[in-house]
C-alpha positions, -999 to 999 in steps of 0.1 A, spaced: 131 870 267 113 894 247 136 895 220 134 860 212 95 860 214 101 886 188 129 867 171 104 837 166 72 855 158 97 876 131 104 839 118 70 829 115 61 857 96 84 858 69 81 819 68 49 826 59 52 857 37 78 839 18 59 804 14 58 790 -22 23 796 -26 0 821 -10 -24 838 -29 -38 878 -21 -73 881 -5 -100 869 -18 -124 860 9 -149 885 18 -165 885 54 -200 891 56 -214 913 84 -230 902 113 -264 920 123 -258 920 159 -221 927 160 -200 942 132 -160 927 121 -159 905 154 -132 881 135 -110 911 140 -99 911 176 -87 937 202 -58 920 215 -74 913 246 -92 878 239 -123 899 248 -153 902 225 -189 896 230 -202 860 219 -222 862 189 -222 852 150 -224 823 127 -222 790 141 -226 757 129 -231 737 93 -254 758 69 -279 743 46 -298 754 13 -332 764 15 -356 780 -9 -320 796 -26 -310 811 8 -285 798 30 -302 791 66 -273 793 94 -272 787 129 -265 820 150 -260 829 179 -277 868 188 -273 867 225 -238 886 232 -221 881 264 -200 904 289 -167 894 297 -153 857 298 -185 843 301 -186 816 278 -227 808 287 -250 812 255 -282 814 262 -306 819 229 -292 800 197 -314 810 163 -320 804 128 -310 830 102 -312 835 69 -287 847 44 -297 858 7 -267 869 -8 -265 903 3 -274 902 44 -282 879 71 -311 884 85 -316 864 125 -355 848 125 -371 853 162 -373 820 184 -411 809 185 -406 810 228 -382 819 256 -364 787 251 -323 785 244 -334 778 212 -314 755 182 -301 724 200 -265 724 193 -254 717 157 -288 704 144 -295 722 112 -299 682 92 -329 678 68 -348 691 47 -383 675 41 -419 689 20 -395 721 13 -392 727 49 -361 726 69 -364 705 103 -339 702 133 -342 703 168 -353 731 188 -348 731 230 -377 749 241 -384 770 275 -392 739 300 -359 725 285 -376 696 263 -357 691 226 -393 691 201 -389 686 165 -393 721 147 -391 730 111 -384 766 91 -401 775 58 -379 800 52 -402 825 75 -411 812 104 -406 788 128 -429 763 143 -430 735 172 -442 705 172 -459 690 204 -439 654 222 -461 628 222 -449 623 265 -433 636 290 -398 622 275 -366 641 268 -378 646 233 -367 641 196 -329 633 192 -320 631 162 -313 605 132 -344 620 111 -348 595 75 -369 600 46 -379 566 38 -412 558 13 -418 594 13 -425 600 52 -402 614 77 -392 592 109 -371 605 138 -353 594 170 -373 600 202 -363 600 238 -394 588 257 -406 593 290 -388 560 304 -354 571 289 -358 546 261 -352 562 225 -372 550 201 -383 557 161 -415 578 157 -427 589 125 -437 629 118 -478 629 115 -477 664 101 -484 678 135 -463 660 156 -446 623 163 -463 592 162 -440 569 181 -432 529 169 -434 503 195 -397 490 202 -392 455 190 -386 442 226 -383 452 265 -349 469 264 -345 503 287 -319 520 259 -331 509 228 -318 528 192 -288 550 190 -295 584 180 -283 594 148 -266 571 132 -293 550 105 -292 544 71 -320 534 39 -309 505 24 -333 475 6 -360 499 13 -357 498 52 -342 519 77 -313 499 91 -303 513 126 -282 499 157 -301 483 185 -295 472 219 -318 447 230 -332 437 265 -301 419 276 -278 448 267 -268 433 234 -265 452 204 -274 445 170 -286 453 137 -324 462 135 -344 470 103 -381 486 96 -401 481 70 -430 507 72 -448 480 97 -424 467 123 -391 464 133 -371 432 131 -338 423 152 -309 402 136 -290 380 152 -248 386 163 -227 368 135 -208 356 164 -228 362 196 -212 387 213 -231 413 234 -207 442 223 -221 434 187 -227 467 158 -208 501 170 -230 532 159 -213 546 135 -200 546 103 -227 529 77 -220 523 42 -231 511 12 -207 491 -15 -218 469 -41 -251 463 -29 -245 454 6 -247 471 38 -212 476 58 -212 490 94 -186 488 124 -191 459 145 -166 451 178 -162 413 173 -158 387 202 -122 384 188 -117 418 208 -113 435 169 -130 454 150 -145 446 120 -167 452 90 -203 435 92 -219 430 60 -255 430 58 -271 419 21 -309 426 30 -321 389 38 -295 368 53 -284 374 85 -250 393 88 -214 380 82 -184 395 101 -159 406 71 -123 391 80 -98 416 89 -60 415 74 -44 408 110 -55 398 140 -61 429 162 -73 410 186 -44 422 210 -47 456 211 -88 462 202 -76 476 164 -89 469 132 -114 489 113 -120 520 127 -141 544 105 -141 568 75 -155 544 45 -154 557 10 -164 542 -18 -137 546 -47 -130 530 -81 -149 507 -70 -133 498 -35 -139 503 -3 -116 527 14 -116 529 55 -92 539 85 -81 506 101 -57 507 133 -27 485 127 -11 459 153 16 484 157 -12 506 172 -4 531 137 -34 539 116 -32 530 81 -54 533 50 -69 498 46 -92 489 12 -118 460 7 -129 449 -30 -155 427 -21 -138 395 -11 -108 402 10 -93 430 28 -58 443 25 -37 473 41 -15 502 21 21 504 37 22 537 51 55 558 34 71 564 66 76 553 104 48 579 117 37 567 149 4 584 136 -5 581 100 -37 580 81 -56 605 106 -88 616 91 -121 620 71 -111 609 32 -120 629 1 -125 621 -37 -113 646 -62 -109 642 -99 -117 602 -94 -87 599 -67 -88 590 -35 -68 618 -6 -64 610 27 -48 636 56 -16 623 69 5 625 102 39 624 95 64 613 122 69 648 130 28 655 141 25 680 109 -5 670 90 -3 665 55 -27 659 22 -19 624 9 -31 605 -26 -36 572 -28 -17 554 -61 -34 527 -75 -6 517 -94 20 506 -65 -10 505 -39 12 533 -23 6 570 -10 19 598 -21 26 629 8 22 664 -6 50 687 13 33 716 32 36 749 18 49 765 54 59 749 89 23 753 98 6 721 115 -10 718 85 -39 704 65 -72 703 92 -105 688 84 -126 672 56 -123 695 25 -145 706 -2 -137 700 -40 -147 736 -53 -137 751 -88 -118 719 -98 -99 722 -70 -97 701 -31 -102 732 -6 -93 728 22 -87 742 60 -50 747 66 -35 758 102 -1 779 93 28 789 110 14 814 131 -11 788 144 -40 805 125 -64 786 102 -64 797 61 -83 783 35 -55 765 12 -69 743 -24 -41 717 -39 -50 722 -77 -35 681 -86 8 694 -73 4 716 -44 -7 732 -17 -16 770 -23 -32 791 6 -57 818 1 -46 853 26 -71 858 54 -88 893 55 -69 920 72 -71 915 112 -59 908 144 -57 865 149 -47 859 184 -75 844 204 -67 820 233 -92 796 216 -72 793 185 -106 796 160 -93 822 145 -95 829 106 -111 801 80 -123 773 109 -144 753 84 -181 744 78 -177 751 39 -206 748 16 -210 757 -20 -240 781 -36 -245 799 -61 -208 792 -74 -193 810 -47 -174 789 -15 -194 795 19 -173 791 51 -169 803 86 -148 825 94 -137 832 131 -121 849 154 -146 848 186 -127 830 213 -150 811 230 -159 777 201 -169 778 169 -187 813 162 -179 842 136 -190 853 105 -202 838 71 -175 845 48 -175 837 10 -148 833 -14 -149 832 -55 -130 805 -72 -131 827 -105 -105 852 -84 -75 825 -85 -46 828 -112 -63 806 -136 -99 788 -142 -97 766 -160 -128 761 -188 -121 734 -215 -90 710 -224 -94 687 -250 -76 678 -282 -78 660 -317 -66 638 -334 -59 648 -375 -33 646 -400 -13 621 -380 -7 650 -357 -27 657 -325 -40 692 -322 -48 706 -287 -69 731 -273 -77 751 -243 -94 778 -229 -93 798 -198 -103 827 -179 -96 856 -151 -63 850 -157 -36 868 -131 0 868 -133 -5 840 -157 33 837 -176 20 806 -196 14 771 -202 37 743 -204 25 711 -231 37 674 -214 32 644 -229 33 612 -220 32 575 -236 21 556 -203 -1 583 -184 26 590 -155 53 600 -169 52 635 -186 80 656 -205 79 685 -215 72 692 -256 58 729 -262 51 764 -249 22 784 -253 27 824 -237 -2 832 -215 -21 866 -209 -6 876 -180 -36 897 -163 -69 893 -177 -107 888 -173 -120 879 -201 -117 838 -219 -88 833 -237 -83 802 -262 -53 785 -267 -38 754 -292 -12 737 -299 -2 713 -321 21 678 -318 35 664 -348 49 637 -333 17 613 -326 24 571 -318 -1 548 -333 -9 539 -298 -22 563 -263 -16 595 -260 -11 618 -230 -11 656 -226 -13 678 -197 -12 713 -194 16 726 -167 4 767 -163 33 788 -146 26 819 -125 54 850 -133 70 840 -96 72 804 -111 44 790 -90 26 762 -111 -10 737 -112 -15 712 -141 -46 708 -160 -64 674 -160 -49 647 -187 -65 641 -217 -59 604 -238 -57 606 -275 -60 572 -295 -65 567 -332 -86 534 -324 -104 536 -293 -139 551 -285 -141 557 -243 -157 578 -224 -163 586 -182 -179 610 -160 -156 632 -138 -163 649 -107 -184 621 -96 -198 631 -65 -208 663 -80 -198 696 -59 -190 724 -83 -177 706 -115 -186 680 -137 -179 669 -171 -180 642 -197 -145 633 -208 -153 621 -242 -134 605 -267 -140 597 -304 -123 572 -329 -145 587 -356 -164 615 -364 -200 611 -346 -229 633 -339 -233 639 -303 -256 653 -278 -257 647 -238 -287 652 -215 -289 648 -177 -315 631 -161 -331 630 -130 -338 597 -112 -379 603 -119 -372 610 -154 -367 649 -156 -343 666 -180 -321 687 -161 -295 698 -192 -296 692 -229 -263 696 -247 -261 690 -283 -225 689 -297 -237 679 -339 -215 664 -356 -182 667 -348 -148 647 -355 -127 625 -337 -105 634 -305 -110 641 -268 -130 662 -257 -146 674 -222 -179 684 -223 -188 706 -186 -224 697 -169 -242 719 -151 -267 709 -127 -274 740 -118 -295 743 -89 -310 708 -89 -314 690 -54 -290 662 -45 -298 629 -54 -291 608 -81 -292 614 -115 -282 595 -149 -257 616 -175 -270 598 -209 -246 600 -239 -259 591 -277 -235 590 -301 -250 585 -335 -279 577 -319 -266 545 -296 -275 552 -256 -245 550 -230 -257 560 -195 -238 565 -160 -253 574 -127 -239 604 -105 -246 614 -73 -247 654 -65 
């Protein structure tokens, strides 16, 4: 018996030492105050509870975590004082609870409002009170009864914070934060349950939320700073809006709503009329499927999970008027499994292959098809919503040894970053990169864990710079009847060198040219190349970079065209990168600026005059706020605009 154990584990290992794409370490794990290295494990499954737990958030250009100080003895799996901390780039440092209470409540860490952060806080007699950190301190807020407390679903809406409030009869309702504590808003009717915690939305300057009324039926209510007004059922049934999933697309409110047809469906809300119940593509009536979650909002349509007759999930898209499905590219009983991602203006999905491996999928507009990226080892696979860091979709990866790694799939495949040097065999399975990812300062935040008892470790960070290749700047030129490229780079390592495709349609590429890279270096290197053989219509080139062991990424395409001017905005959400893609049919004078949505200028970038081609011109919003903001282009002095969200 033990030899096989052996034989197995032996297997695992070099199936993962030998996979086609694993990077050395990178990620460095930051100490925790109260207990030093506790990802690295003794063997036993033993270790005290304590560390970084839960989704961080930016505050005054620190990183504010939930963490757990208390540690534990033995199995006990009890924790008894949650708390704040602060992070600022060199230590974390654990901010004292304001009273004997157990402290954060759960996973709260949500909004940030006048500068402050504010979250729920479970205090000594057990009562959740709203409590906000100003990157110091700490403080309470009083309940305005004898009720449970605050719940969540806090909303900035006209410039005034308004939370979810558990009263003293059980009944939640919407109270709005005085400056000293919670005024609460009369219900709009009798009921004894009244709103759903966290799940509300701003739209047509109101805060939409689900409702259920008196007689248990549950609709769609909106408030409009005075009172709050209850819609009618499109189709009368008491099971009416489900809580989750709200979304916005062209103008109009979506949210889930289980139909009296037994189905669920999209309810469309436009801000005046009553709501509409969106038509599914089958009737699910039979087995309660239809829409079931995860909306995104891509070239413009509306992407969402929807659960098939077949009882298979499949990717299912709206555009306004009708919905349809994708066909899934195999007989998986399982399918399209989880939360979607954009990245470089395409849609991804995770995938459940037949098999129950989990893979990253891209949705191809062109056939209406999706396309399964193989996993790099015979690991379970891709895990999680991921981050688009570094041009690149990070994301958390469970390999063959059943232990998580951060992996990024650069536009071809899957690469996976080594963990840190350490034991990874906790009953629990939360061992190594378990998620929670946030970007600052340019670097990759995660957690990184290898407690045993949930989701608790240590902060880890990891530098996108350290990878074989970042890229800088692609872009090309048109002159002389011959198209001139050029590219630069930096912290190159192993780099053996690029490979020039081109392409006539956009999809298919062949190869033309090669340019010798670097190898190992830390400075930028520039690169060109030239094509002599130009058509007198579109253009395509890509860049194909090759590692020495043969491992490859590709750059992002670039469109030369001797008549056309066009330009976009990619990385749209912005996370790390952004950039105008810009290209010229004649020489222009240029300049960009980025603009907030009250009028601020965030970034100036003035290019002169230069002469026709493609060019990509990188944004930085440095530490601006999210929001929305408007990327304004003048070329020769006309205005083109586009909005982008960060």
């Amino acid at each position: 018996m033990k030899t096989k154990i052996l034989s197995k584990f032996t297997l695992a290992v070099l199936i993962l030492l030998s996979a086609s794409a694993i990077y050395a370490q990178n990620i460095n794990v930051i100490p925790n105050p109260t207990a030093s290295d506790i990802f690295v494990w003794d063997g036993s499954g033993g270790g005290a509870l304590s560390g970084y737990a839960g989704t961080p958030i930016i505050l005054n250009n620190s990183l504010v975590l939930e963490y757990n100080a208390t540690g534990v003895s033995g199995n006990s799996t009890t924790q008894t004082t949650i708390q704040l901390s602060v992070y600022d780039g060199s230590s974390i440092t654990v901010i004292s609870n304001p009273d004997a209470g157990p402290g954060i409540y759960f996973q709260s860490v949500q909004l940030i409002f006048n500068n402050e952060l504010f979250f729920i806080y479970l205090d000594a007699s057990l009562k959740q009170r709203l409590a906000s950190f100003n990157g110091t301190t700490i403080t309470l807020y009083p309940n305005p009864d004898a009720g449970l407390g605050y719940i969540g679903a806090p909303r900035i809406y006209n410039g005034s914070l308004y939370v979810a409030y558990s009263n003293a009869a059980g009944v939640t309702q919407y109270g709005l934060f005085t400056g000293s504590g919670i005024s609460l808003i009369p219900n709009p009717d009798n009921s004894t349950v009244g709103f759903y915690n966290n799940y509300s939305v701003v739209f047509d300057n109101k805060i939409c939320s689900r409702y259920v009324s008196e007689d248990g039926t549950k609709h769609l209510a909106t408030f409009n700073g005075t009172a709050w007004t209850i819609y009618p059922n499109p189709d009368n049934t008491l099971r009416g809006v489900y809580p989750d999933f709200p979304v916005t697309y062209k103008n109009k409110l979506y949210w889930l709503y289980f139909s009296a047809a037994n189905q669920y469906q999209f309810m469309q809300y436009d801000g005046t009329n009553n709501p509409t119940l969106i038509a599914n593509p089958e009737n699910s009536g039979s087995n309660g499927g239809g829409v079931t979650g995860f909306p995104i909002v891509n070239d413009d349509t509306l992407f969402f999970q929807y659960y098939n007759t077949s009882n298979i999930y499949q990717l299912g898209k709206f555009d306004g008027t009708t919905e349809t499905l994708v066909p899934n590219p195999d007989n998986s009983p399982y399918g399209y499994w989880w939360v979607p991602s954009v990245y470089n203006n395409d849609l991804y999905i995770l995938y459940q292959t037949g098999d129950a491996l989990r893979h990253l999928a891209q949705y191809k507009k062109g056939n209406n098809s999706l396309q399964v990226f193989p996993n790099p080892d015979g690991g379970l696979g891709y895990w999680d919503k991921p981050i688009v860091y570094d041009n690149k979709l990070f994301l958390m990866y469970s390999n063959a040894l059943s232990v998580f790694q951060l992996g990024y799939f650069d536009g071809s495949i899957i690469k996976l970053i080594s963990n840190p040097s350490g034991f990874y065999n906790g009953a629990s399975g939360n061992n190594g990169y378990t998620g929670f990812p946030i970007i600052w300062n340019n670097l990759l935040y995660m957690q990184f864990g290898g407690v045993p008892y949930g989701n608790a470790g240590n902060l880890a960070s990891f530098d996108g710079s350290t990878l074989p290749v970042s890229w800088l700047s692609f872009d090309g030129v048109l002159q002389n009847n011959q198209a001139v490229l050029n590219w630069s780079t930096a912290n190159e390592i192993n780099n053996k060198g690029y490979e020039i495709q081109k392409s006539l349609d956009g999809q298919t590429f062949a190869a033309i040219g090669f340019v010798n890279g670097h190898g190992n270096s830390s400075q930028i290197n520039s690169y060109n190349y030239t094509d002599p053989k130009v058509v007198s219509g579109s253009n395509y080139y890509r860049l194909k970079q090759i590692d020495n062991d043969g491992k490859y990424s590709y750059s992002s395409v670039i469109k030369l065209d001797y008549s056309q001017f066009d330009w976009s905005v990619s990385g749209n959400p912005v996370t790390n990168n952004s950039w105008v893609q810009l290209q010229l049919d004649k020489a222009s004078t240029i300049s960009v600026k980025i603009i907030s949505i009250n009028g601020q200028i965030i970034q100036t970038i003035n290019k002169g005059n230069i002469s026709s081609g493609t060019y990509s011109i990188p944004l930085n919003f440095g530490h601006a706020s999210s929001g929305m903001y408007v990327v304004q282009l003048l070329v020769d002095g006309k205005n083109y605009s586009k909005k982008i969200i960060k």
